[in-house]
C-alpha positions in Angstrom: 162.1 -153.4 -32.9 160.6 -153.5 -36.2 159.9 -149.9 -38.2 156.4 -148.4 -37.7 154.0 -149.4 -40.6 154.1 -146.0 -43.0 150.0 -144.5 -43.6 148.5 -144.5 -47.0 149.7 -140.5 -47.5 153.7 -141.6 -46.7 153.0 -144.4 -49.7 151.0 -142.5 -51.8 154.1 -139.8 -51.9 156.6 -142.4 -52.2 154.9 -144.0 -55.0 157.0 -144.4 -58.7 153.8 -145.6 -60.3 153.5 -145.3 -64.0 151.4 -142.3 -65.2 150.5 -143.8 -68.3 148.2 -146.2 -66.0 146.4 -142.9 -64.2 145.8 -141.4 -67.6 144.3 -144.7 -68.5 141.9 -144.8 -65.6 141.1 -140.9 -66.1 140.3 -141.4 -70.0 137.8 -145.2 -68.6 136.4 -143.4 -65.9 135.8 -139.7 -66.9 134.0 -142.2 -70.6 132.0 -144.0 -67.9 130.9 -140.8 -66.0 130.0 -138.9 -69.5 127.9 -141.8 -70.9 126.4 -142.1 -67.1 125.3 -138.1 -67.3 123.9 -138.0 -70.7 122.0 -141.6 -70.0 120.4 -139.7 -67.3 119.9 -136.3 -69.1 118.0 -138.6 -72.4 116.2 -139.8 -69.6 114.8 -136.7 -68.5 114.4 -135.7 -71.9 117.3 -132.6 -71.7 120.2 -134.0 -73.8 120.2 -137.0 -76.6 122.2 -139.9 -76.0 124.9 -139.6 -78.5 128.3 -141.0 -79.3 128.9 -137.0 -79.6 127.5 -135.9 -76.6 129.1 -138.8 -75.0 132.6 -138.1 -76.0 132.7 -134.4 -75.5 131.7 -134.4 -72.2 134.3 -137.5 -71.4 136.8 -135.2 -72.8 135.8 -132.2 -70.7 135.6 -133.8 -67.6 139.1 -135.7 -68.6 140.5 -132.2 -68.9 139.4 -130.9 -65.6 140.3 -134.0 -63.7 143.9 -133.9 -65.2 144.1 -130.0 -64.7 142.8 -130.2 -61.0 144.9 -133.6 -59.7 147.6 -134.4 -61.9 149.2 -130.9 -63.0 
């Protein structure tokens, strides 16, 4: 008989996927969160929408997504 089909955890583990791509998909989607957050903040009048504001708060919420899944 044929080997049981492995769950997502088993491949997940076994994975030898190249890093370089989850850092790329951290950097894209913690960018797309920040400008989301400060849209809605210069919406409700709390924050401006800035390149600045935009790009420190990508970089803070890279940081703590790298610090609390990767490391």
């Amino acid at each position: 008989m044929s080997e049981e089909p492995k769950g997502i955890r088993e491949g997940v583990e076994e994975s030898k996927g190249d890093p370089r791509l989850v850092l790329l998909l951290n950097a894209v989607l913690s960018g797309w969160f920040a400008w989301v957050v400060v849209w809605g903040l210069d919406r409700l009048g709390a924050a401006a929408l800035t390149a600045v504001n935009v790009a420190t708060l990508a970089v803070v919420i890279f940081g703590v997504t790298y610090v609390a899944v990767l490391r």
